[in-house]
Every structure is written in structure tokens, then in C-alpha cells.
C-alpha positions in Angstrom: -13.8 -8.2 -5.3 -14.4 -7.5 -8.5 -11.1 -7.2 -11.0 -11.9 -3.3 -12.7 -12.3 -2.6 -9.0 -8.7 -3.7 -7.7 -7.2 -2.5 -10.9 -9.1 1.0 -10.4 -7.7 1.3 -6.8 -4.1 0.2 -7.8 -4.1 3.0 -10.3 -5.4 5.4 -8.1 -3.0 5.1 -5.2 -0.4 5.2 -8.2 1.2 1.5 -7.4 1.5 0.8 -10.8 4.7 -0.5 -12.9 5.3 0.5 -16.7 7.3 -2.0 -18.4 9.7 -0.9 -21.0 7.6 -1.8 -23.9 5.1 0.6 -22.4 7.1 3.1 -21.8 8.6 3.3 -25.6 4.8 3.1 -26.7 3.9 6.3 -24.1 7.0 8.1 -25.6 6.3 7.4 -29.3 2.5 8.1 -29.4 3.6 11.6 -27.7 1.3 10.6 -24.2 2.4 10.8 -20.6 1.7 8.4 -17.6 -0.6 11.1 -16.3 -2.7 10.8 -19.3 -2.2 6.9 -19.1 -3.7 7.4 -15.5 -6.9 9.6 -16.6 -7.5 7.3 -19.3 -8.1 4.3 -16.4 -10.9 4.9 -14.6 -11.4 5.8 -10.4 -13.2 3.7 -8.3 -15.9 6.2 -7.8 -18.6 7.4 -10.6 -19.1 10.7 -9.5 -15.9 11.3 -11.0 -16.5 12.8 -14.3 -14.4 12.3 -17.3 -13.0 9.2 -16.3 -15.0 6.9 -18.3 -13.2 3.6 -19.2 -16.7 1.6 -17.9 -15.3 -1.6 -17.6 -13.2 -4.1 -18.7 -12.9 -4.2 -22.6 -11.5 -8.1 -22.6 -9.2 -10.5 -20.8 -6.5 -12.3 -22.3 -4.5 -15.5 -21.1 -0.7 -15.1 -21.9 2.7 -16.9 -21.6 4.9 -14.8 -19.5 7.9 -14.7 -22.2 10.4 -14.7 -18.8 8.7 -17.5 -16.8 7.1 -19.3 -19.0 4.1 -19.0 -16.6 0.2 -18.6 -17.9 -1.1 -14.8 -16.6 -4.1 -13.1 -17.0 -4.2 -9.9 -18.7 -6.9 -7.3 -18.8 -7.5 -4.7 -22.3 -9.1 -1.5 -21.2 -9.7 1.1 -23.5 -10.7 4.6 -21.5 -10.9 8.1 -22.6 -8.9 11.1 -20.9 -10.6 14.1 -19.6 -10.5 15.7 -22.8 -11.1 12.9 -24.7 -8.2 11.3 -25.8 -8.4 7.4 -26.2 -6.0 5.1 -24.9 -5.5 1.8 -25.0 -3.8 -0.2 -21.9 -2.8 -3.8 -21.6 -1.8 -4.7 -17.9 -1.7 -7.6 -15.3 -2.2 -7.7 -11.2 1.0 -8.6 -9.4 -0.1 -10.2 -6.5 2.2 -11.6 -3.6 1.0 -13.7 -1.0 -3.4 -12.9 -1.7 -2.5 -9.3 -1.6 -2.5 -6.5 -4.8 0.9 -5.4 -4.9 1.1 -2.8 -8.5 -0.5 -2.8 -11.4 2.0 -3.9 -14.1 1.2 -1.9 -17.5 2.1 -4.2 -20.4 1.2 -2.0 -23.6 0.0 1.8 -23.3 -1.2 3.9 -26.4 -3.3 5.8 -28.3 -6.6 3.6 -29.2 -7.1 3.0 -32.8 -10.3 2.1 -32.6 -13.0 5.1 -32.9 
């Protein structure tokens, strides 16, 4: 399946963590997690407004508590007004099966 897809139906059925990093970004660049939410697209395109189209890169990282390799996926979407935000997150998966989507980094996009 393809990764924008599981992500998008994580999101959707609102199994998704914010780590404390994210939530200090979200408080400081004045945004809530509903916004966060909009700004990551649904699984369906007939849904207007939510427009991230896919994913913008993927990054391999050092998980600073188990020293373990992750993958993690940069998406920059637009709200439905507009807004652009930038989210950093990871699938936690247990056993083959997507269990949240973990948001690493959430905030406004500086790139226009």
C-alpha cells in the first residue's frame, strides 16, 4: 500500500500521536491540531481543500531514545483556507499493522 495512503487513513480516523516537540511548535506558531489535520490530506480526491498531493521527501533518522534507524516522511499541505503547514511524522507499526501516526515537528511552512 502505498505510504501517503496509510498515513492519509491514520490521520483521518484521528490515530495520530503529537510528540511534545510538536505540540510546543503548534502552540507557538498560534495553529491547532485541527488545522494540523486539514493541512494532511484525506484519502479521497473529491475532497476539496485538502491538497497536500503527496509526499514532499523521506528522511532516515536515529531515534534519539533507541538509537534505532526510522523512516520519516516531510509533508507540506495547505488548510482549507490556505494556510501552510509543515509536518514531520513516522508510522508506528506493531506486529505488520499501522498503529498512529506519530507527528514529530508541526508548523507553519516557510516556504511559499
Amino acid at each position: 500500500m502505498d505510504t501517503l495512503v496509510r498515513i492519509k487513513r491514520l490521520v483521518i480516523a484521528r490515530k495520530v500521536l503529537f510528540t511534545q516537540k510538536a505540540e510546543g511548535e503548534i502552540a507557538a506558531e498560534s495553529l491547532t491540531r485541527e488545522l494540523v489535520y486539514e493541512s494532511i490530506p484525506q484519502a479521497t480526491s473529491e475532497v476539496a481543500g485538502l491538497n497536500a498531493p503527496s509526499i514532499f521527501k523521506a528522511l532516515r533518522s536515529r531515534n534519539p531514545r533507541t538509537g534505532e534507524t526510522e523512516k520519516l516522511y516531510v509533508i507540506k499541505g495547505l488548510t482549507f483556507d490556505g494556510l501552510d503547514i509543515y509536518t514531520k511524522g513516522k508510522i508506528l507499526n506493531k506486529q505488520g499493522t499501522d498503529i498512529f501516526y506519530v507527528l514529530i515537528s508541526s508548523k507553519r511552512s516557510t516556504d511559499v
